[in-house]
Each structure stands twice: as structure tokens, then as C-alpha cells.
N, C-alpha and C positions, 0 to 999 in steps of 0.2 A: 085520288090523293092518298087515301088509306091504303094502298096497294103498293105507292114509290113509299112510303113511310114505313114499309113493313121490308120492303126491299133493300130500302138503306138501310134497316137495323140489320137483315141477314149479311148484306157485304160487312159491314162494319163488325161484325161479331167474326166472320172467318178473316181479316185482318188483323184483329187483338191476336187470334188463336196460332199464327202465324210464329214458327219459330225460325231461330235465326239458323244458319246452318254453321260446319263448318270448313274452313278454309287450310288446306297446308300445300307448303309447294316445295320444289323441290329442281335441281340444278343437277346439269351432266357438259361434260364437255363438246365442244361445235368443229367440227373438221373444218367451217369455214373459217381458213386462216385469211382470207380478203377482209375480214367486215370483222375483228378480232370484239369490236364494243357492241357490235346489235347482238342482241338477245332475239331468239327465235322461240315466241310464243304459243305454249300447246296448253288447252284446256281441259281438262278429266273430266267426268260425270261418274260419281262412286255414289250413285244413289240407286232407287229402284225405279224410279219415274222419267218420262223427259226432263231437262231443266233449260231456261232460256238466261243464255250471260251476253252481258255490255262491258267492253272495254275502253279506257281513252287514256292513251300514253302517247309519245312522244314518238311519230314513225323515224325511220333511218334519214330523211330530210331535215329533222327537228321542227317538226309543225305538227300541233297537237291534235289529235281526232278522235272522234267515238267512233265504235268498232261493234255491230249487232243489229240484232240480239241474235245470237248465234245458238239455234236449236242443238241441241246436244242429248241424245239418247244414254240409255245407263249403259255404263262401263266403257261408252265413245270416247274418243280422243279427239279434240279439231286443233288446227293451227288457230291461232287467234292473230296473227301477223308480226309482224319483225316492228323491232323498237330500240332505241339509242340510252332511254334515260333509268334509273336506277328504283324507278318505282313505276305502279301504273293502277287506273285504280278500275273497279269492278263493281257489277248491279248485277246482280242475277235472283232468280225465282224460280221454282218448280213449279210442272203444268200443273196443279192442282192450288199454287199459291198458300199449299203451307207453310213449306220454306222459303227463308230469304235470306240472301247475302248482299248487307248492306252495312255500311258504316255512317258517321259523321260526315262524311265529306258530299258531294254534288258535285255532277257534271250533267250536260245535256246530250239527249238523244232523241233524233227524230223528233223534234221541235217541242221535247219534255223535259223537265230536270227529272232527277231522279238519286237519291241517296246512293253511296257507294263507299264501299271498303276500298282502303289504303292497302297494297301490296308494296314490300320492299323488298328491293333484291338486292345483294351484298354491291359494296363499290367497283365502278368500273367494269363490273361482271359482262361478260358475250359470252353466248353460244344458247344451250335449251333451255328453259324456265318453264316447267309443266305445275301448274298451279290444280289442286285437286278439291272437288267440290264435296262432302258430305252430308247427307240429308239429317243423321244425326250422328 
């Protein structure tokens, strides 16, 4: 009992220590003139570590889904998948769980909720949406 009790203080203590990261993204034009509203979603890792992101937006069907967690190596790029609507939101961690990118908001993954940032991307906008990850 004195050994789960010394265990939850060490998680609990590298969770407080946990800083938030940060987030900026960024927009270029889509040659795909077929599908002029989906946004074609790419992820960055501008850290030094792995980091694991969850996405859940609106696919080009208009049926909402979560999207992960998509392992991402420093300085990787992944697609994160194509999407219709003007926001979408995101959960991610670094493998060591210092950083996190998390917001107010919730959504579910893999039969968890879990905190997540609000991304907005300008009105009506299609084509690439590279959202970039920072550790600090």
C-alpha cells in the first residue's frame, strides 16, 4: 500500500511539472481545385523529442471523428487527414509527458476523454493547414 501511495505522489508530481506547449499554424494554397472547402491537414513536431497528437474535426463527409494519436518524431511532418469545417480541435503530449497541448475543451479517444485546444482557421478557408507543435 505504501509503494501505490509513493507512486501516485511521483505521477502526480510529473503531471503538476507538466508544461503547456506551444501551438501556431499556418495556411498555403491547395492545387486541389475539386474539393476548393477541405483543408488538407499536416502536423509539425518542432520539438526535440517524440510527441503523440489527437485530432477530431469534421471529415469531408461532415461526420465528426477523432483522428490518433499520431506519433510524430522532431522536426516530422504527418498528414492528419482532410476536413470540411473551420475549426478542429487537438490533445497532444510529448513522450516524456512534460509537455502538453491542451485546452478547455473535450473530446473522446479510444474509449477516453481527454482535454483539447481549440484550433481556428480563417472562414470558408481549403487547401493546407500545417499546425506546429512547440515544446517551449
Amino acid at each position: 500500500m505504501k509503494f501505490l501511495i509513493a507512486l501516485f505522489s511521483v505521477l502526480a508530481l510529473n503531471v503538476a511539472q507538466a508544461e503547456v506547449g506551444r501551438i501556431e499554424s499556418f495556411f498555403s494554397p491547395s492545387l486541389d481545385k475539386d474539393h476548393d472547402k477541405v483543408v488538407h491537414l499536416y502536423l509539425q513536431n518542432n520539438c526535440n523529442q517524440e510527441i503523440y497528437v489527437a485530432t477530431r474535426g469534421q471529415n469531408p463527409n461532415r461526420v465528426w471523428e477523432s483522428k490518433g494519436y499520431y506519433r510524430i518524431y522532431p522536426g516530422q511532418v504527418v498528414s492528419g487527414g482532410d476536413m470540411i469545417n473551420d475549426i478542429y480541435y487537438l490533445n497532444a503530449f510529448s513522450v516524456d509527458r512534460r509537455v502538453r497541448w491542451e485546452g478547455p475543451h473535450q473530446f473522446e479517444i479510444h474509449g477516453k476523454t481527454v482535454r483539447a485546444a481549440l484550433v481556428e482557421l480563417p472562414k470558408d478557408y481549403g487547401g493546407n493547414w500545417t499546425t506546429v507543435l512547440y515544446c517551449y
